[in-house]
N, C-alpha and C positions, 0 to 999 in steps of 0.2 A: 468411434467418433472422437473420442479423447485424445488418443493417440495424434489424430488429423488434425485438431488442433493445438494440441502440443506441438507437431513438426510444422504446421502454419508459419505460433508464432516463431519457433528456434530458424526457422529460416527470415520470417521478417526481420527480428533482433540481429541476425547475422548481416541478413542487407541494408540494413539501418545503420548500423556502425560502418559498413563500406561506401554507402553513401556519404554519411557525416563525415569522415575523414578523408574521403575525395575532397569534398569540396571544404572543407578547411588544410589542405595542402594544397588545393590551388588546379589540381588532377581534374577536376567534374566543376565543370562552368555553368550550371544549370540554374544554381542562386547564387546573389553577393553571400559571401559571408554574415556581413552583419544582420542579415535577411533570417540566413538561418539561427546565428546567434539566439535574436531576438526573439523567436517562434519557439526556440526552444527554452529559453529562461520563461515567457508564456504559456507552454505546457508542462511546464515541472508546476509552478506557480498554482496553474488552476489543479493540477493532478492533487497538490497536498493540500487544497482549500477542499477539495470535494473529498478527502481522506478524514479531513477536522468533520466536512458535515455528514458524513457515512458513520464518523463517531459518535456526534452528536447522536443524531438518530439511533444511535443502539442505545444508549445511553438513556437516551430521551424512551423509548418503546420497551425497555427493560422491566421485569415483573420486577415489583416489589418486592424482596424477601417479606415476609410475615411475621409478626411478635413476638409468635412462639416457634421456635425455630427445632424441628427434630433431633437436630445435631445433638439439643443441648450446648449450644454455644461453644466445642468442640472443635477444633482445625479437622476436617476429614471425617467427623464425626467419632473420633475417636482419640486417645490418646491426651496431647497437652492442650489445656483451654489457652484462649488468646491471652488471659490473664497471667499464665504461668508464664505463659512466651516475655512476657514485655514484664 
């Protein structure tokens, strides 16, 4: 099932870029340009607004670390403390 949509998307990606450069050489009349332009600075746009709020949300639902921490305050738990580092 992975596989299937792995080769899905490498062949959308691949006909996605032949479309796009059809019709920005003027080859595939299908849209104006500035049609597609503009559709596509609109989904880059909302793609990295929903990447900020898919951050947020991790960020936002992320456990607390605790006050006493196992490590002993420890990079790795082991080895040099954040103190030695800096």
């Amino acid at each position: 099932m992975v596989r299937m949509v792995g080769a899905l998307m490498m062949a959308g990606g691949i006909l996605g870029v032949a479309f796009y450069t059809g019709v920005m050489t003027g080859l595939v009349r299908l849209v104006e340009r500035e049609v597609l332009i503009a559709w596509s600075v609109y989904a880059i746009s909302v793609g990295l607004m929903l990447l900020v709020a898919l951050l947020g949300y991790v960020a936002l639902t992320a456990p607390v670390p605790k006050s006493g921490d196992p490590k002993g305050g420890r990079i790795g738990g082991q080895g040099l403390s954040l103190e030695e580092v800096v």
